[in-house]
C-alpha positions in Angstrom: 64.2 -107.1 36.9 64.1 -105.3 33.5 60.6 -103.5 35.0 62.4 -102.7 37.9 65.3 -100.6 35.9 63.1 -98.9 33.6 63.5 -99.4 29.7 65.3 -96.0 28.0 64.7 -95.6 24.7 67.4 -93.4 22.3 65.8 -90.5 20.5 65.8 -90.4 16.9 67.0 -86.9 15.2 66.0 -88.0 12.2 68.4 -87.5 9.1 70.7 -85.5 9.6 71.1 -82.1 7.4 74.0 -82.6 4.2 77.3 -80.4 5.4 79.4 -79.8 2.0 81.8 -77.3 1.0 81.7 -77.2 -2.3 78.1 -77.3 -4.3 76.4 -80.0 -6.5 77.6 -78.7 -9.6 81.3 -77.8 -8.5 81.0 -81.6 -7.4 79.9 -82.8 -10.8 82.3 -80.4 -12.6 85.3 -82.1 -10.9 83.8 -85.5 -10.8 83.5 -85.1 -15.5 87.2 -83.7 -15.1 88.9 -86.5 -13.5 86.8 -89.2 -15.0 88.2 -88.0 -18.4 91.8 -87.3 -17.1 94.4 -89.4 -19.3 96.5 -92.4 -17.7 93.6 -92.3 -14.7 94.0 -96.2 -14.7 97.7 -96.5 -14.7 99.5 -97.6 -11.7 101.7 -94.7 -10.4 105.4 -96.6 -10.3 104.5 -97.4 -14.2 104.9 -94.0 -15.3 108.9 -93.7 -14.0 110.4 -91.7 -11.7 108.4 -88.9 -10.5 109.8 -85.4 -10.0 110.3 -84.1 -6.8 111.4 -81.0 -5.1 115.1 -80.7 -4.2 115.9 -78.6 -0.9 119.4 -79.2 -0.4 122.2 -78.7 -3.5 123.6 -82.8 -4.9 127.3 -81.3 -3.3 126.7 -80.6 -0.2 124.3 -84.0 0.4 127.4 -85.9 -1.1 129.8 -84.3 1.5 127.5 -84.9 4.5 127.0 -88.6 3.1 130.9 -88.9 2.6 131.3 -87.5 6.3 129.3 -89.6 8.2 130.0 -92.6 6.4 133.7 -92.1 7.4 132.6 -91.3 11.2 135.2 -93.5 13.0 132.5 -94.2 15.6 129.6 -94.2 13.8 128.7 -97.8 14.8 129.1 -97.1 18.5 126.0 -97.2 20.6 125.5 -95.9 23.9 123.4 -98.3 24.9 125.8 -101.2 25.5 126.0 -100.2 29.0 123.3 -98.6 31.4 124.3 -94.9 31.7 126.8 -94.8 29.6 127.5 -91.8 26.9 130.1 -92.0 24.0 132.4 -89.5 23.7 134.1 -89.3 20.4 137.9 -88.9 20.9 138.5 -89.7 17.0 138.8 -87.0 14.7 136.9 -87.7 11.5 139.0 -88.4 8.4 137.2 -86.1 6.6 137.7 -83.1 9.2 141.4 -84.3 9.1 141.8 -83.7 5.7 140.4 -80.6 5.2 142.4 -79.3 8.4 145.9 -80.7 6.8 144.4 -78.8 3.1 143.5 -75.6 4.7 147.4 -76.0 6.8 149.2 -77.1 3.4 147.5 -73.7 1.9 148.1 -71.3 4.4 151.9 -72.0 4.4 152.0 -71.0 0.9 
């Protein structure tokens, strides 16, 4: 049955040519600098806390963090029931403050 079919055969290529975009010496330059970098062998949570870039000022995190963690419906899912949407009717705490603030003020 094997007769019958015919045997293919895959062509060989050969080895294939090296693709690299950096040269042999740029490669060994880089490989001397990192071998002789200090604290290469540290693990990275031993060194502390690391820096990192801040996007967003510390207040006005806080204030979104304050906000939603006194949603009064932040634990309600629409998912409890098949098509069904939640629609806040609570005002936030938050919200309510500010509005009775900015009132109080504007009397004055």
């Amino acid at each position: 049955m094997l007769a019958a079919a015919g045997a293919k055969a895959e062509s060989y290529e050969g080895v294939q040519a090296l693709v690299s975009a950096k040269s042999r010496t740029e490669v060994s330059a880089e490989a001397v600098r990192t071998a002789s970098a200090p604290n290469q062998n540290v693990v990275r949570g031993s060194r502390g806390a690391e820096t990192m870039a801040v996007s967003t000022d510390r207040a006005s995190v806080v204030a979104e963090a304050v906000r939603t963690a006194a949603a009064p419906d932040q634990n309600v899912s629409s998912g409890s029931r098949v098509n069904s949407k939640v629609i806040s009717t609570l005002q936030n705490p938050v919200d309510a403050r500010a509005a009775a603030a900015n009132a109080k003020s504007s009397r004055l």
